[in-house]
C-alpha positions as CSV (number, residue, x, y, z in Angstrom):
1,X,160.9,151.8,140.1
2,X,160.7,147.9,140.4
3,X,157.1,148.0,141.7
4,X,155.7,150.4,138.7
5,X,157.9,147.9,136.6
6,X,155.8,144.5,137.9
7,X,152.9,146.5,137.8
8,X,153.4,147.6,134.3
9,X,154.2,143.5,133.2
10,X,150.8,141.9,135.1
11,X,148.9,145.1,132.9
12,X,150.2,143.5,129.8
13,X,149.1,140.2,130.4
14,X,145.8,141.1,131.2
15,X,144.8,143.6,128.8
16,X,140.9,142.9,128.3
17,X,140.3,141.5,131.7
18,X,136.9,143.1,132.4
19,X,137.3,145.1,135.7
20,X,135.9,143.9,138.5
21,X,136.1,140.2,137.4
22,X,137.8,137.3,139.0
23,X,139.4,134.6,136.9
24,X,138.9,132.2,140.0
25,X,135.2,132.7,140.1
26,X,135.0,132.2,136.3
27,X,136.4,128.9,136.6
28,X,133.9,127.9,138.9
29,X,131.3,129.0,137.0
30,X,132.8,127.1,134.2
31,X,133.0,123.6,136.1
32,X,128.9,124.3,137.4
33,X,128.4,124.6,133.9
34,X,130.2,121.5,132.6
35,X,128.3,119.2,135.2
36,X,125.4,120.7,134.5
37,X,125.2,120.5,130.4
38,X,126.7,116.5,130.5
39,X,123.5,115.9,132.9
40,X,121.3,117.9,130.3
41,X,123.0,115.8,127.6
42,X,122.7,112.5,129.8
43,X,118.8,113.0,129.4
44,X,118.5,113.7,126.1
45,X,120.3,111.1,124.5
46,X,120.2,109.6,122.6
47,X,118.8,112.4,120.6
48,X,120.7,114.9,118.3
49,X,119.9,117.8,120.8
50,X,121.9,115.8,123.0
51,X,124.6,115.5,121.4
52,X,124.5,118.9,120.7
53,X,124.3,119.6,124.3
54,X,127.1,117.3,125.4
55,X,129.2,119.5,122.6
56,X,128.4,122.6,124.6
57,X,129.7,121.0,127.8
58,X,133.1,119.7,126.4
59,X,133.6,123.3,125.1
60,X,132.5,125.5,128.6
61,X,134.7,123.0,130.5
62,X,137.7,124.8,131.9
63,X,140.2,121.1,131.0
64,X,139.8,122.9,127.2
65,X,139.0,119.3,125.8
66,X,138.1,120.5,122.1
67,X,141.5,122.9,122.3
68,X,142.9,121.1,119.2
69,X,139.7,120.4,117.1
70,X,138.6,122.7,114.3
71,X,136.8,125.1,114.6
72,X,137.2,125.4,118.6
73,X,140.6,125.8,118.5
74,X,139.9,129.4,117.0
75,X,137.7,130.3,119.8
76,X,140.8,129.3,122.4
77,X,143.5,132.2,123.2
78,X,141.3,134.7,122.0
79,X,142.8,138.0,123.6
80,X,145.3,136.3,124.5
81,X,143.3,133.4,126.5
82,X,142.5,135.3,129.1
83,X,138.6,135.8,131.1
84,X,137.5,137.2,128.1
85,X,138.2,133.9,126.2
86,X,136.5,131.6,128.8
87,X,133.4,133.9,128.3
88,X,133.3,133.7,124.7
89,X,133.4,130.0,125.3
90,X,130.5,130.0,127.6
91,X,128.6,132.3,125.6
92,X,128.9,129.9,122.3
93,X,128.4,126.8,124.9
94,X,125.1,128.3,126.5
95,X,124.1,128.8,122.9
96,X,124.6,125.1,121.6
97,X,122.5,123.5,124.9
98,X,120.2,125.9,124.3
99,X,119.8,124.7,120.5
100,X,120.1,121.3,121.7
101,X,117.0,121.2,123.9
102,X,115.2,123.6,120.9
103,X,115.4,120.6,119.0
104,X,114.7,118.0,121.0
105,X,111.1,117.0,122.2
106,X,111.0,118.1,125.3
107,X,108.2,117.6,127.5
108,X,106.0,116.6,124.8
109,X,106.2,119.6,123.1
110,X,107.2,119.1,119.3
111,X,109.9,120.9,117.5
112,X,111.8,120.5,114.3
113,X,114.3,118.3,116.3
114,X,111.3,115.9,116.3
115,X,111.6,115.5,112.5
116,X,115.6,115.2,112.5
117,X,115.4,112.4,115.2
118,X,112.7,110.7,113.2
119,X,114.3,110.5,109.8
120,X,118.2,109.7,111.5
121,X,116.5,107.1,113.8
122,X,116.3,103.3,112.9
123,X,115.3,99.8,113.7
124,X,116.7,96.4,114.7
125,X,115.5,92.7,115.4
126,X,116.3,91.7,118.9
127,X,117.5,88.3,117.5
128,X,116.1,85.4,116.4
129,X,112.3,85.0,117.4
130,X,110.7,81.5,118.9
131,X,108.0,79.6,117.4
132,X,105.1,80.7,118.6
133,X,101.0,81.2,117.5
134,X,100.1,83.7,120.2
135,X,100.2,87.5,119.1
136,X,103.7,90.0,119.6
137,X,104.4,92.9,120.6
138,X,106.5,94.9,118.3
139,X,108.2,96.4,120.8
140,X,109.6,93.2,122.5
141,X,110.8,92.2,119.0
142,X,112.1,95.5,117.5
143,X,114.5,98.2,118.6
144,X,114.7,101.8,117.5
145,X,117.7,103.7,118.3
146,X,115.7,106.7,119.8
147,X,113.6,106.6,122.8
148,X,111.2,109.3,121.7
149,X,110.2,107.1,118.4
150,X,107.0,105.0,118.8
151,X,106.8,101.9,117.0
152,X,103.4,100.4,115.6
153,X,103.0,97.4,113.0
154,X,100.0,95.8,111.8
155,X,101.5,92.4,111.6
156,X,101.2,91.5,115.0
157,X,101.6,87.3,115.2
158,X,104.9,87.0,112.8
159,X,106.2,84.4,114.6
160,X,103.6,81.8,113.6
161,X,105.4,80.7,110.8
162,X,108.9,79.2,110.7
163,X,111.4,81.3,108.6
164,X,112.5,84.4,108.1
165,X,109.6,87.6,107.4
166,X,110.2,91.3,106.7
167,X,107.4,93.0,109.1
168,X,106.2,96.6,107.7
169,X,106.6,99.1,110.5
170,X,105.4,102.6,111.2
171,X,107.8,105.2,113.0
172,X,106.2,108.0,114.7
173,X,107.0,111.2,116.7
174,X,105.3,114.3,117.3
175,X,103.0,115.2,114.2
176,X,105.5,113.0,111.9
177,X,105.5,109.1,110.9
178,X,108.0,107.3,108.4
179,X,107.8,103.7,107.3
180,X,110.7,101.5,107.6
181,X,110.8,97.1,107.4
182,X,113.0,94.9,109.2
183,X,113.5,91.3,108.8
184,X,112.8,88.8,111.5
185,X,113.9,85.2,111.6
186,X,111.7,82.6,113.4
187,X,113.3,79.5,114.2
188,X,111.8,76.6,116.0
189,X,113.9,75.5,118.6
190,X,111.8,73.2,121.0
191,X,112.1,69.4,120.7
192,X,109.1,67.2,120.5
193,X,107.4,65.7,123.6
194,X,107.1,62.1,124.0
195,X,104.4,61.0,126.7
196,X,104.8,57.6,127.3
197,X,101.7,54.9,129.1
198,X,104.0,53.8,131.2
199,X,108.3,53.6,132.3
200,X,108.2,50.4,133.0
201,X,106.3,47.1,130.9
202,X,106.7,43.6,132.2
203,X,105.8,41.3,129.9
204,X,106.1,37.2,129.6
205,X,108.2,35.0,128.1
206,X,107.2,34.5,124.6
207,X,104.7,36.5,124.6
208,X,104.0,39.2,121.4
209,X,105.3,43.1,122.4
210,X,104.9,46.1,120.6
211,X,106.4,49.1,122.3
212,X,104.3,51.9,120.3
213,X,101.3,50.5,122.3
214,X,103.0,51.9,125.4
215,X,103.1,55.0,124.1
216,X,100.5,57.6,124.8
217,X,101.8,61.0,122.4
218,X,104.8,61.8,120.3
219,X,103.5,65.9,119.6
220,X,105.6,68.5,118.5
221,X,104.5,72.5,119.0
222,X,105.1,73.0,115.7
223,X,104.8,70.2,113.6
224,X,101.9,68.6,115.5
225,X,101.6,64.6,116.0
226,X,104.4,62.8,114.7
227,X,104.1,59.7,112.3
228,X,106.3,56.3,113.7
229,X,109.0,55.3,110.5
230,X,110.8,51.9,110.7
231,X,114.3,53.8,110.1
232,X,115.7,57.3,110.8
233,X,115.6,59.2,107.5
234,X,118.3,62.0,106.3
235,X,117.7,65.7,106.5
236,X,117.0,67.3,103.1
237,X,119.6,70.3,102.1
238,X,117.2,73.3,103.3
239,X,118.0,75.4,106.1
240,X,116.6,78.1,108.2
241,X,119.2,79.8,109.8
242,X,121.4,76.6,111.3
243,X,118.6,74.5,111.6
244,X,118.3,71.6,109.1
245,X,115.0,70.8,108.2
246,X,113.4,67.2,107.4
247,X,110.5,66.7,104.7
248,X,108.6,66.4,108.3
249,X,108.4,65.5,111.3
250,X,109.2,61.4,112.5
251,X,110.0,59.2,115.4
252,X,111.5,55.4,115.9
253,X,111.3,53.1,118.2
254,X,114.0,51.0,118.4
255,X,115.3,48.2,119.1
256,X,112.7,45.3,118.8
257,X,112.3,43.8,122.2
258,X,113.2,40.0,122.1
259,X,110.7,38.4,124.4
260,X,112.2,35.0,123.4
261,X,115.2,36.2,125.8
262,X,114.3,36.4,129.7
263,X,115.4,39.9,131.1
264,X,115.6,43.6,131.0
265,X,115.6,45.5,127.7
266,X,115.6,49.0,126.8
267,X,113.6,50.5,123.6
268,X,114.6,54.2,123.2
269,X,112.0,56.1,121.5
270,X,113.4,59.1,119.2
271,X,111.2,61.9,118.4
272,X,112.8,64.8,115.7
273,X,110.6,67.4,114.9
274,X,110.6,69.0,110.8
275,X,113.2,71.7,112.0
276,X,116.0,68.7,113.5
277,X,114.7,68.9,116.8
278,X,115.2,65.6,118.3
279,X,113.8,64.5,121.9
280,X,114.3,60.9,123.4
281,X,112.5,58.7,125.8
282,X,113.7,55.5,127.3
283,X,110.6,52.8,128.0
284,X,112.1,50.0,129.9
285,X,111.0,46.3,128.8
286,X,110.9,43.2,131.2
287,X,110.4,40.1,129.9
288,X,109.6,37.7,132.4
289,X,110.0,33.8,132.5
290,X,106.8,32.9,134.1
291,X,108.3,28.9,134.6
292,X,111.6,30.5,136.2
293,X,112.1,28.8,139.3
294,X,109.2,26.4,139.4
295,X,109.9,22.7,139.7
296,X,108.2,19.4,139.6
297,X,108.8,17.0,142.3
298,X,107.5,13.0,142.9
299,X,104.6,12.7,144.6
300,X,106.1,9.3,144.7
301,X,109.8,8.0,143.8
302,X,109.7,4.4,144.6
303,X,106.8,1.8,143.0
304,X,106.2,-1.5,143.2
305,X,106.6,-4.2,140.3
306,X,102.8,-4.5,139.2
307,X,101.8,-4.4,135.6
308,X,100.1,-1.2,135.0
309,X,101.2,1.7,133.1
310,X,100.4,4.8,135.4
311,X,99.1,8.8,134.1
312,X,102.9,10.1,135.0
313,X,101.2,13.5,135.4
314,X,99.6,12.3,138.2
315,X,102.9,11.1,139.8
316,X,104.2,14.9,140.4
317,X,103.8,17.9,142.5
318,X,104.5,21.4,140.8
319,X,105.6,23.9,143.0
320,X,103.1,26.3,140.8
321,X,99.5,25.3,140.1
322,X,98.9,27.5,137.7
323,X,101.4,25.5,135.7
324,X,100.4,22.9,132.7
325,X,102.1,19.7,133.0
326,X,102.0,16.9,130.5
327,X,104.2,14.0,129.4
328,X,104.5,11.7,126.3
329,X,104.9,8.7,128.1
330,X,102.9,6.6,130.9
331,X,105.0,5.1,134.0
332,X,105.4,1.5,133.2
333,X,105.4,-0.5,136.0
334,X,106.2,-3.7,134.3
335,X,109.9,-2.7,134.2
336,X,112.0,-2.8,137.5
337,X,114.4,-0.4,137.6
338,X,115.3,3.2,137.5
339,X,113.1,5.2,134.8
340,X,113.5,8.8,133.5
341,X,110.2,10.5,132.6
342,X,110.3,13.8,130.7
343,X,107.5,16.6,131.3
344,X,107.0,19.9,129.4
345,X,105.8,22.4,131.9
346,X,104.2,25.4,129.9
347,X,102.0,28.8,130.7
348,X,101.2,31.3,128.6
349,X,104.0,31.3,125.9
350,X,106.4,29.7,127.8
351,X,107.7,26.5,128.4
352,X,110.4,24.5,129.7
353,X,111.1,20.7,130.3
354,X,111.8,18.9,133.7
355,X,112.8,15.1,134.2
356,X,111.8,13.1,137.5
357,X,113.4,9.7,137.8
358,X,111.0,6.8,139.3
359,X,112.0,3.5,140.5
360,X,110.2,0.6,140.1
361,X,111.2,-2.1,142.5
362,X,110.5,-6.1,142.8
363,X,110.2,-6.7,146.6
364,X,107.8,-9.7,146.4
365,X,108.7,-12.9,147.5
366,X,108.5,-16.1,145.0
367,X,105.0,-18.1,146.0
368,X,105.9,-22.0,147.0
369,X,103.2,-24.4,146.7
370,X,104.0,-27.6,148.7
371,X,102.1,-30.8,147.9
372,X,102.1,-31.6,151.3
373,X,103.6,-30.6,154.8
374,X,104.8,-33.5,155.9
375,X,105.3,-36.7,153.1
376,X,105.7,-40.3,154.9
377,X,107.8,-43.0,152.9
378,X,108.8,-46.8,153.1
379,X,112.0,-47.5,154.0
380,X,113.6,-48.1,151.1
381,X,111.1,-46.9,148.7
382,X,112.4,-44.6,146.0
383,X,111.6,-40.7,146.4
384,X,112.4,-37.2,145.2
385,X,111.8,-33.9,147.3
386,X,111.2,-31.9,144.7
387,X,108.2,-34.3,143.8
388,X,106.6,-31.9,147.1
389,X,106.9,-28.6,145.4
390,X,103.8,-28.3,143.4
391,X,104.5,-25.2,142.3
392,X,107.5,-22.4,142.5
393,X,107.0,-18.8,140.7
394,X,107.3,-15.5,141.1
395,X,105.1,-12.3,140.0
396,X,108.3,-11.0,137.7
397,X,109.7,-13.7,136.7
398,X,107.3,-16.0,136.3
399,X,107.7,-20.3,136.8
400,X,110.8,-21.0,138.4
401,X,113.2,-23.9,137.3
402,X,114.6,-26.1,139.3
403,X,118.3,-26.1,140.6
404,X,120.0,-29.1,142.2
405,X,121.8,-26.2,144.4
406,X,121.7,-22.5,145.3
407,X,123.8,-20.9,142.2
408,X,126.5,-18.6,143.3
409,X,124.5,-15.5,141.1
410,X,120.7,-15.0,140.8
411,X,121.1,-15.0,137.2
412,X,116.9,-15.8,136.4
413,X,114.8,-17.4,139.1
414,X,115.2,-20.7,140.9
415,X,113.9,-22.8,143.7
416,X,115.7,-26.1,145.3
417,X,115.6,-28.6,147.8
418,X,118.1,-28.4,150.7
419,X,118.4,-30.7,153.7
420,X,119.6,-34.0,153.6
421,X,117.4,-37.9,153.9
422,X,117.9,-41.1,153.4
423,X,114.9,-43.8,152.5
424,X,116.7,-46.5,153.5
425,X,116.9,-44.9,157.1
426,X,113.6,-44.6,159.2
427,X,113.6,-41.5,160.6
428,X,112.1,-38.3,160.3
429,X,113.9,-35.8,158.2
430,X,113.2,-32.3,157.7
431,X,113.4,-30.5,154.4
432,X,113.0,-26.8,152.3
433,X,112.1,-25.8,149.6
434,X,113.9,-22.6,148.8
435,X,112.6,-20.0,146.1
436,X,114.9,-17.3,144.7
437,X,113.9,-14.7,141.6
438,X,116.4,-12.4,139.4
439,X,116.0,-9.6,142.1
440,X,117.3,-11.6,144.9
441,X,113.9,-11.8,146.9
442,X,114.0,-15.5,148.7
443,X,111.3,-17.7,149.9
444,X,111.6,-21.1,152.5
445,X,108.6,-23.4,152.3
446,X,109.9,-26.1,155.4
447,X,108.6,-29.8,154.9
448,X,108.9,-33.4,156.7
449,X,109.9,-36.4,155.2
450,X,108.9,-39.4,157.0
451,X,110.8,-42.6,156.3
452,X,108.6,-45.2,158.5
453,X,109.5,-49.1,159.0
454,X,107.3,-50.7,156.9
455,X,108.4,-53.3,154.5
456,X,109.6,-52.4,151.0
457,X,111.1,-53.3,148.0
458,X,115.2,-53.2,148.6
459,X,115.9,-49.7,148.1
460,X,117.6,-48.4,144.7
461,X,120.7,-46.6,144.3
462,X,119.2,-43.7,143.6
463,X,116.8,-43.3,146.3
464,X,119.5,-42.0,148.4
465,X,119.6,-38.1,148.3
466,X,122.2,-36.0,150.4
467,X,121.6,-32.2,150.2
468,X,123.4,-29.6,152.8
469,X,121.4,-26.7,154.2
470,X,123.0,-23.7,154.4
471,X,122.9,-21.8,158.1
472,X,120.8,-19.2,156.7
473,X,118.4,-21.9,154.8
474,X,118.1,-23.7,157.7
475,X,117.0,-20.6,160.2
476,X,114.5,-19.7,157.4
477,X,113.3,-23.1,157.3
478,X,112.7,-23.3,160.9
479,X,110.8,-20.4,160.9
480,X,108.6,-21.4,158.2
481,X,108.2,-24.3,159.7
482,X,106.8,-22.8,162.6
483,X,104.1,-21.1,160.4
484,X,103.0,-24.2,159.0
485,X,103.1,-26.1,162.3
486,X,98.9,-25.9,162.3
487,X,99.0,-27.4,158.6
488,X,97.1,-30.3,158.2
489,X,98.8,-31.1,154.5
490,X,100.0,-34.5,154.8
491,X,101.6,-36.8,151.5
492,X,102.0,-40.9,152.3
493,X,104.2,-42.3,149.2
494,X,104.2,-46.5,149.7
């Protein structure tokens, strides 16, 4: 009684089972079915037929997905959700991909599903398009959301004008077409170019510079060449997209090279096209002091006292021959001392001053003329040595005066007697005459005074003269009188 009782409950369940039929397998078939109808969908999206066909797939699949959506949720627990109900569900599924791929062109056949995807499908700018002259194609510019739709559009170079456009397209699949616009914006993104002659321009002290001559191009792709301004102007208020635009297109060079100013300078060159597109380029100045380093050197430093007035020019040396040299003053001999000549040293647009300092020296000796070599005397007769010096001068300082001694300082030129004699004495008595100028250059003339016995008047008071030679005086003497040992000069006084 128990067994006819469970057999009696299971029957009850199961009351429009189909005989013969295994629930198991019909959940198989169920799952082959799913797979297979989200793989049919997969392809034809993103089309309505599949989306119709994906429908059918979420409905056959055993998980019962679209259980509480209307109107599925009828189609579930029908007789009591048993196989019957899963076939009901993959009858209505089967039918739904099968209308899916009915309208859907498939394999280039054309159905009605051709017109529905036409008329639900639409276009789309990929973005913002570049600047650009050479021709499009629509289809790298415009999107459609369905893959079967071909595009077409007789405006094919929109992009050769900066802004934004509405381009007139045709839509077409199978037998039908449909027109439809969209609006494309074209912005011009690229900066100029700036080409210049050269990086680097040395140029010379001085000298006149203009930095746009070093510069070959200043092109933008749109605009064309640019004009140089002296100052950077502002953007006007227009836009195109974010892009602020200018009246057109400009560059600057700036700042003015000072070639008064030895160095390196910089000059940036700014480019900005109409649309704000700026480019920069930096040309590197280097002004060059063509005198740096070169100097001026005596060919001389030390001259003799003479009384000429020398070119000075031709006194130096510059270390560059290419070099001007010139002065405003002659080197005056006439002057003994140190002297300070100023030159200007100039080439090209340079120039620069250099000072040399000269010396002009008085190394000469004063000239003594003697009257005689040796002078003879009575005893007792009056005389004066300095009667024998006919003459006493020097080349600077002209005639000399006569000192009774050697002053303690040069002071202006001199000469003087020194040695001793006495005419009341016979004897012989040598004497020199000594010869001094400003600059301290001395001369010694040596002469003999010869006192001899013959009878004279009695001697004066005065004819007695006393004068001490210095060491010095007296070596010098000696030695001149050695030179004029062969002189034949000889003064009698009676």
């Amino acid at each position: 009684m128990a067994n006819e009782d469970t057999r009696s409950v299971q029957t009850e369940q199961l009351p429009n089972q189909p005989e013969g039929t295994s629930p198991k397998v019909v959940t198989v078939a169920m799952w082959v079915l799913t797979i297979a109808f989200v793989l049919g969908a997969i392809v034809l999206m993103p089309s309505l037929g599949g989306v119709i066909v994906l429908v059918g797939a979420l409905l056959v699949c055993p998980a019962q997905l679209l259980r509480g959506l209307p109107p599925f949720k009828q189609l579930y627990g029908i007789s009591g959700g048993g196989v019957m109900e899963k076939i009901v569900r993959i009858v209505i599924a089967d039918a739904l991909v099968l209308g899916g791929f009915a309208l859907t062109p498939w394999r280039g056949g054309t159905t009605v599903g051709s017109l529905i995807d036409l008329q639900l499908a639409n276009v789309s700018a990929v973005g913002n398009l570049e600047y650009s002259k050479d021709p499009i194609d629509v289809n790298d510019v415009v999107t459609c959301s369905s893959r079967f739709v071909k595009l077409s559009s007789k405006d094919v170079t929109p992009a050769s004008e900066v802004g934004r456009h509405v381009m007139a397209l045709q839509l077409a699949e199978g037998p039908f077409t449909k027109e439809a616009q969209v609006e494309l914006v074209v912005l011009d993104t690229k900066p100029p170019v700036i080409k210049l002659k050269e990086k680097t321009v040395s140029v010379s002290l001085g000298e006149a510079f203009e930095a746009g001559d070093f510069i070959a191009s200043v092109k933008d792709p749109v605009d064309g060449n640019l004009s140089q301004i002296a100052a950077e102007p502002k953007a006007s208020s227009k836009k195109v997209g974010a892009q602020k635009l200018y009246d057109e297109g400009w560059y600057v060079v700036s700042p003015k090279v000072n070639t008064k100013r030895a160095g390196t300078q910089e000059v940036t060159v700014t480019a900005c096209d109409q649309h704000g597109n700026k480019a920069t380029k930096t040309l590197t100045v280097s002004v060059d002091d063509p005198l740096a380093g070169v100097t001026l050197k005596a060919k001389k430093e030390t001259f003799e006292y003479a009384k000429d007035k020398l070119d000075a020019t031709q006194q130096v040396t510059c270390s560059d021959a290419s070099v001007k040299v010139s002065a405003d003053e002659r080197l005056d001999l006439s002057t003994v001392g140190k002297k300070t000549i100023v030159f200007t040293l100039s080439k090209g647009k340079s120039t620069k001053n250099e000072s040399v300092e000269f010396t002009v020296r008085d190394t000469k000796r004063p000239v003594i003329e003697l009257v005689g070599t040796t002078v003879t005397v009575g005893r007792g007769a009056a005389y004066n040595a300095f009667d024998n010096v006919a003459t006493a001068s020097d080349v600077v300082d002209g005639a000399l005066q006569a000192v009774d001694a050697e002053p303690s300082e040069n002071g202006d030129g001199w000469f003087t007697i020194t040695g001793s004699y006495d005419t009341n004495v016979v004897g012989r008595y040598d004497l020199n005459a000594v010869a001094c100028d400003k600059n301290g250059n001395r001369e010694i003339k040596r002469f003999v005074l010869v006192v001899s016995d013959a009878p004279v008047e009695a001697a004066q008071d005065d004819s007695q003269t006393t004068v001490t030679l210095s060491e010095d005086d007296a070596a010098e003497g000696e030695s001149a009188a050695e030179e004029q040992d062969d002189e034949s000069g000889i003064a009698v006084l009676e």
